[in-house]
C-alpha positions as CSV (number, residue, x, y, z in Angstrom):
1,X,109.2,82.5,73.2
2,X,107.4,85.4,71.1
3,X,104.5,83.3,70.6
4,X,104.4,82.4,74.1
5,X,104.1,86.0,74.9
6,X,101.5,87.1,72.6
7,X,99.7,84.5,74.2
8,X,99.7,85.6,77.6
9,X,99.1,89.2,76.3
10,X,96.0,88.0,74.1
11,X,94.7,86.5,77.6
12,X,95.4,89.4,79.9
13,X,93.8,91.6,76.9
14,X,90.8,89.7,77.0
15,X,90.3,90.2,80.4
16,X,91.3,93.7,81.1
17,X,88.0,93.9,78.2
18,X,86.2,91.8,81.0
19,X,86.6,94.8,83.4
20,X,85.9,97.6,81.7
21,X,82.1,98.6,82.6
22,X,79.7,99.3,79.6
23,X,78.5,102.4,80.5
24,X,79.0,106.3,80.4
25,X,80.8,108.6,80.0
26,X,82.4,106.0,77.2
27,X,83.8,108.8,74.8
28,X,85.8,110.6,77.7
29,X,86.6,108.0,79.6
30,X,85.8,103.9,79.0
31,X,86.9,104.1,75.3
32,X,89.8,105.9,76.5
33,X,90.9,103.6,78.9
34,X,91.0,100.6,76.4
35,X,93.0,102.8,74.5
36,X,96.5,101.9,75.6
37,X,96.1,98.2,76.1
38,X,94.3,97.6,72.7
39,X,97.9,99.3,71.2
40,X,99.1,96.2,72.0
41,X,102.5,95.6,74.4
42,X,104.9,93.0,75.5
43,X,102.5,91.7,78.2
44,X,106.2,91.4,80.5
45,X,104.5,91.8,83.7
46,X,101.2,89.6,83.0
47,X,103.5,86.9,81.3
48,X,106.5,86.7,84.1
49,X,103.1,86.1,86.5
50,X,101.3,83.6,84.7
51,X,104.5,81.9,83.9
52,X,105.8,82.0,87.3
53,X,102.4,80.2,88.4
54,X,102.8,77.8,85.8
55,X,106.2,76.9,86.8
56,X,105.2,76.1,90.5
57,X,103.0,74.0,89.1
58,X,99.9,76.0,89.1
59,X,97.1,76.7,86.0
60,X,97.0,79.8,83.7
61,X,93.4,80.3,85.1
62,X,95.0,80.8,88.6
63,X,96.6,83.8,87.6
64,X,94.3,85.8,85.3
65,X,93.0,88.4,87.8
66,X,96.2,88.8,89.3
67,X,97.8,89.3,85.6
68,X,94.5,91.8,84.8
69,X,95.2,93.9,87.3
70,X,99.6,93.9,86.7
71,X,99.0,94.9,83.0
72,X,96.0,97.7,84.1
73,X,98.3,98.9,86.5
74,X,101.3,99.2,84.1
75,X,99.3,100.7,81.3
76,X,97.8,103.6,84.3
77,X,101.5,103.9,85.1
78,X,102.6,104.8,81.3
79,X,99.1,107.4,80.7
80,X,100.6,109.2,83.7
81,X,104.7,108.5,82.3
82,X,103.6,110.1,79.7
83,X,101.9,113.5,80.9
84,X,104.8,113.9,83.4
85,X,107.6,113.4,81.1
86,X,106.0,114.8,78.3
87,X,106.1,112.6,75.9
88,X,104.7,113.0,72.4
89,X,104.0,109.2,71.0
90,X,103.4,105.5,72.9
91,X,104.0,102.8,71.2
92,X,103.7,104.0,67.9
93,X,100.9,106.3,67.9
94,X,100.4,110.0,69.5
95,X,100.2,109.8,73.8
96,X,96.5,110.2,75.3
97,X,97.3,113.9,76.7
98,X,98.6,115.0,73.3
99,X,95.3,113.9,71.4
100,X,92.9,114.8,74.5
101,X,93.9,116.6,76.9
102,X,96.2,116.7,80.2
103,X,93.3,116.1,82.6
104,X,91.3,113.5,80.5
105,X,94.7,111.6,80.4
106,X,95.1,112.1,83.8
107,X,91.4,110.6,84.7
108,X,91.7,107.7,82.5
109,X,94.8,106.8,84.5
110,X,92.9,107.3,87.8
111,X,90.0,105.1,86.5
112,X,92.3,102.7,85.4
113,X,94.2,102.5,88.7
114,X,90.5,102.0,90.7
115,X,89.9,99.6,87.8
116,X,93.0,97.4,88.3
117,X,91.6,96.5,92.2
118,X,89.0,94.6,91.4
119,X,90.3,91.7,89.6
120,X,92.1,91.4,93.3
121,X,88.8,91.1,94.7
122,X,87.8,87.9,92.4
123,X,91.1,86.0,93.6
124,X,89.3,84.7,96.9
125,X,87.0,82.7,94.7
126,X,90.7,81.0,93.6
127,X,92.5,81.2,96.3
128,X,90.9,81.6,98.9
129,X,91.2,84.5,100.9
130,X,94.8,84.5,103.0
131,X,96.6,83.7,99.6
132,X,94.1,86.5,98.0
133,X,95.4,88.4,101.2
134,X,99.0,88.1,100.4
135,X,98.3,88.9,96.5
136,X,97.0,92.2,97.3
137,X,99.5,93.0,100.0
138,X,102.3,92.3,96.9
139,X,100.2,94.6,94.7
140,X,100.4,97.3,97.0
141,X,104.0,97.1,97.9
142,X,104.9,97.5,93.9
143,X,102.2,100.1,93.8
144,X,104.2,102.2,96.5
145,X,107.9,101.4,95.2
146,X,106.8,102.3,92.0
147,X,105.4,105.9,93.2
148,X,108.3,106.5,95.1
149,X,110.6,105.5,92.4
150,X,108.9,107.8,90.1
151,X,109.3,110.9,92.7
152,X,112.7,110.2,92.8
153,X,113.4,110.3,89.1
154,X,110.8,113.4,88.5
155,X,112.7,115.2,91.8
156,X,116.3,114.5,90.1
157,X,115.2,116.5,87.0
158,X,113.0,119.1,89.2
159,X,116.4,120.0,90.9
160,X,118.7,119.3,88.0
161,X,120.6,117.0,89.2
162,X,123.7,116.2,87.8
163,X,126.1,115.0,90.5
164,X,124.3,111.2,90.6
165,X,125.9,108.1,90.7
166,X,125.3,104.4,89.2
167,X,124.4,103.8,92.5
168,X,121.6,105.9,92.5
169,X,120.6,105.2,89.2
170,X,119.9,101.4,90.2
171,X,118.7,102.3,93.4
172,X,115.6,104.4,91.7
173,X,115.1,102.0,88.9
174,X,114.7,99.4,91.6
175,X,111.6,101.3,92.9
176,X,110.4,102.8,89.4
177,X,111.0,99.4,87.3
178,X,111.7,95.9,89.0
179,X,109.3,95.8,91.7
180,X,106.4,96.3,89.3
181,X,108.1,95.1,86.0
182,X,109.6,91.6,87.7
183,X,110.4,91.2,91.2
184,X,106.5,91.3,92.2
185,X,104.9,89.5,88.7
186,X,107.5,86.6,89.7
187,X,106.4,86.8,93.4
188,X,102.8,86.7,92.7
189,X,102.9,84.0,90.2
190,X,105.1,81.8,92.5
191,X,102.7,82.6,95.4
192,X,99.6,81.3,93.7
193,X,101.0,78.4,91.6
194,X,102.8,76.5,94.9
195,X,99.2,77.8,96.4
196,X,101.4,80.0,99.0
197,X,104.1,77.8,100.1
198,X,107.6,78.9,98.9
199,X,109.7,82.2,100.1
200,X,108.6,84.9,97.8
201,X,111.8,86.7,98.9
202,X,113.6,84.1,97.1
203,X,112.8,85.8,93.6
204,X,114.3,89.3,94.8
205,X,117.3,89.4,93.2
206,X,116.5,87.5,90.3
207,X,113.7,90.2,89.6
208,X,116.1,92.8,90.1
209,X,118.7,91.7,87.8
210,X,116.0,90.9,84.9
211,X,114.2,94.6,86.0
212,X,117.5,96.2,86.3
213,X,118.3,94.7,82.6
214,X,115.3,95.3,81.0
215,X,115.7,99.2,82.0
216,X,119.0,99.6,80.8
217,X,118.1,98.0,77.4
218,X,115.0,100.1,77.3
219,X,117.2,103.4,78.0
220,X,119.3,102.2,75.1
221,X,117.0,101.3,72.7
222,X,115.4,104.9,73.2
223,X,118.7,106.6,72.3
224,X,119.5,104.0,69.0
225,X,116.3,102.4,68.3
226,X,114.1,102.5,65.4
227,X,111.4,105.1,66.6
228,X,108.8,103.0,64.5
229,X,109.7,99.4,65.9
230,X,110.5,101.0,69.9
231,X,107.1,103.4,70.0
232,X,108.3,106.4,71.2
233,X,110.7,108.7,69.9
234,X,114.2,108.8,69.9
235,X,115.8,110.5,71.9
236,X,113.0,111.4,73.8
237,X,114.5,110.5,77.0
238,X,117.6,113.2,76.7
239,X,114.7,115.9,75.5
240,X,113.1,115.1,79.2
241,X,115.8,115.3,80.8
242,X,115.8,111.6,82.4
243,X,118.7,110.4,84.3
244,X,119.5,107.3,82.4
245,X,122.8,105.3,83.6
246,X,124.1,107.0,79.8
247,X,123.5,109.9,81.0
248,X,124.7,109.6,84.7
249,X,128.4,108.5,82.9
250,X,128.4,111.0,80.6
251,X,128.2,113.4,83.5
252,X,131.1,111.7,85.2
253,X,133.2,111.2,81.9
254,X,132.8,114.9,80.0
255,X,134.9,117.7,80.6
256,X,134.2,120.4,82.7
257,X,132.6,122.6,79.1
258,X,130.9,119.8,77.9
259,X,129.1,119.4,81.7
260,X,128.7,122.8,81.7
261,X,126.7,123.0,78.3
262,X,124.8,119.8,79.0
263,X,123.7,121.4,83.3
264,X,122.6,124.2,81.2
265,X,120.1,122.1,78.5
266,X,118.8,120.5,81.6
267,X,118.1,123.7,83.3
268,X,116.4,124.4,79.9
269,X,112.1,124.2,80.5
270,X,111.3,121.1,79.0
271,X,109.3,122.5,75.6
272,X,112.4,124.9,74.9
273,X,114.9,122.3,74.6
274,X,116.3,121.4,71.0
275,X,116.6,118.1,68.8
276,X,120.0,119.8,67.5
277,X,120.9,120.1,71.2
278,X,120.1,116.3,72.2
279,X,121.8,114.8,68.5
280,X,125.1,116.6,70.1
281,X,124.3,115.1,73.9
282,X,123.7,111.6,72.2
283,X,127.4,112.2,70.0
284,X,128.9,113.3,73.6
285,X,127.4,109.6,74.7
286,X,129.2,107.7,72.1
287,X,132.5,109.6,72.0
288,X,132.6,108.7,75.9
289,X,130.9,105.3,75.3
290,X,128.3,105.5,77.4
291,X,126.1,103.4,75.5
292,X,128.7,100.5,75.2
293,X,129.4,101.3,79.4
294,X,125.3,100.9,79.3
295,X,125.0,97.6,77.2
296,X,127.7,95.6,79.3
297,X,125.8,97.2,82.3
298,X,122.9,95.3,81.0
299,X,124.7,92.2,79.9
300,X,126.2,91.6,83.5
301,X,123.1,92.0,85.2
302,X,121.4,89.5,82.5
303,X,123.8,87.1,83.4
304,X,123.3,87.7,87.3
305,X,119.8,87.0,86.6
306,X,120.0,83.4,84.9
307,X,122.5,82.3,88.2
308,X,119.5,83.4,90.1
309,X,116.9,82.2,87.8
310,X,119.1,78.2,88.2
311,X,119.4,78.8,91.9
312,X,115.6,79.1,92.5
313,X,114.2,77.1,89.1
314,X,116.6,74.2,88.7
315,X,114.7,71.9,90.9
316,X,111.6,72.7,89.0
317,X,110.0,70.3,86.6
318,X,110.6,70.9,83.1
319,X,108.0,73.3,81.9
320,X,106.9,75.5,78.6
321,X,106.3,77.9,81.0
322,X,110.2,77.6,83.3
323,X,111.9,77.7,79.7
324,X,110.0,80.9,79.1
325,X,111.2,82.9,82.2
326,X,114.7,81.5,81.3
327,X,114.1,82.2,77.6
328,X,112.8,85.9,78.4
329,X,116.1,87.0,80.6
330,X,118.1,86.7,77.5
331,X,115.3,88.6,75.2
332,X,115.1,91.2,77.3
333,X,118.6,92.2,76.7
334,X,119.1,91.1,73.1
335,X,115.6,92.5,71.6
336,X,115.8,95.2,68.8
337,X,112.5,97.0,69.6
């Protein structure tokens, strides 16, 4: 399954290369945005697409441009993460703001989001242009969940919320995450590979659950990873303030000191918070078992996703590319890093 993944990234790599313009200004801006996707990634979103198309009986060619622009898109979306939450490192090396500057990180991201239509533009010579129609319709639909997602998280900590529910956790991460991570990639790759003829709707709740899942695991991972294998630091996501689904039940679970303390480090400006400070949130998590509440969350919604993914695949022929996407709902959960 890894293998098949690095092979989808290695193609989607190639051609976000392909779209890059070789011109100026290179050193403050077309270097720099090949800087993120040369890291290297998981290639999620361009592999659920390409593998989705390949499943409905469609080629790996048929999806490239779409898969460009879902792994441009993404990579914009973390420059952007990163200056709005903070962050100091990205998959294993220090974030574009931190080594540039705020507003070099936050044009590269532009450019890469102007970048990321064009592949859209090539489809018609696929597709022809109703399907290449629909595609870009999807595109911007994830686009706009994803923005509106993201306000709702940013808003949460802008306010200091700390009276959220599970409810509104998985309602946010269904803007901010599954749309863009898996409900669309699925929905796109299905579109082009049956050349537009099945229900995208169909895949909505089986991108949701494999989304919501992949989320969850991420959250977790952040708070008892390895820093070196996950690519960010741990922890990072209690410095920032992010209302995780640990966090959320935490909230609900502490008593009325420990909420008090932990409103207060929230309330904290973001530079003036403390590791020592997040070490004792992150004990407050485990001696609530938040992280085990977190991990079952995660488990549940894994399993909800293979009914969903036998519901809507079964009838399928066998395919490397159908045993991926079933493969992948169990990785997402069960990976280390």
């Amino acid at each position: 399954m890894k293998s098949k993944l690095k092979y989808y990234g290695a193609e989607t790599l190639r051609g976000i290369h392909a779209f890059v313009p070789e011109k100026e200004p290179k050193k403050y801006l077309y270097d720099l945005v090949l800087d993120y996707p040369n890291r290297g990634g998981k290639g999620f979103r361009p592999g659920l697409c390409m593998a989705s198309c390949g499943a409905h009986g469609g080629r790996l060619s048929e999806a490239k441009f779409s898969a460009v622009t879902l792994e441009m898109l993404h990579n914009a979306f973390l420059i952007h993460d990163d200056v709005e939450d903070e962050s100091l490192s990205r998959r294993n090396k220090p974030t574009m703001h931190t080594t540039h500057s705020r507003a070099i990180a936050i044009n590269v991201g532009d450019m890469m989001n102007a970048l990321s239509l064009f592949p859209l533009w090539h489809n018609k010579t696929l597709m022809g242009e109703k399907l290449a129609q629909r595609i870009f319709l999807e595109v911007y639909h994830l686009i706009t969940e994803s923005a509106e997602g993201q306000a709702l998280e940013l808003g949460w900590r802008q306010d200091n919320r700390c009276d959220l529910s599970e409810s509104d956790y998985l309602r946010m991460i269904l803007k901010k995450t599954c749309w863009y991570t898996c409900i669309q990639p699925i929905r796109i790759g299905a579109l082009i590979g049956s050349k537009g003829s099945v229900n995208p709707d169909n895949f909505n709740r089986l991108g949701y659950f494999m989304g919501a899942a992949f989320q969850i695991q991420d959250d977790v991972l952040n708070l008892v990873g390895e820093e070196s294998a996950y690519g960010k630091e741990i922890a990072g996501d209690i410095i920032e303030g992010k209302r995780t689904l640990m966090l959320i039940h935490l909230l609900s679970e502490c008593s009325k000191n420990e909420k008090y303390l932990i409103e207060n480090y929230l309330g904290t400006p973001v530079l003036e918070r403390t590791m020592t400070d997040a070490k004792h949130i992150l004990e407050l998590m485990h001696k609530y078992e938040s992280i085990i509440h977190a991990k079952k969350t995660s488990q549940y919604l894994a399993g909800a996703a293979l009914k969903e993914f036998y519901t809507h695949f079964s009838h399928l022929k066998d395919s490397e590319d159908k045993a991926f996407l079933e493969t992948i709902i169990l990785y997402m959960i069960n990976r280390d890093y």
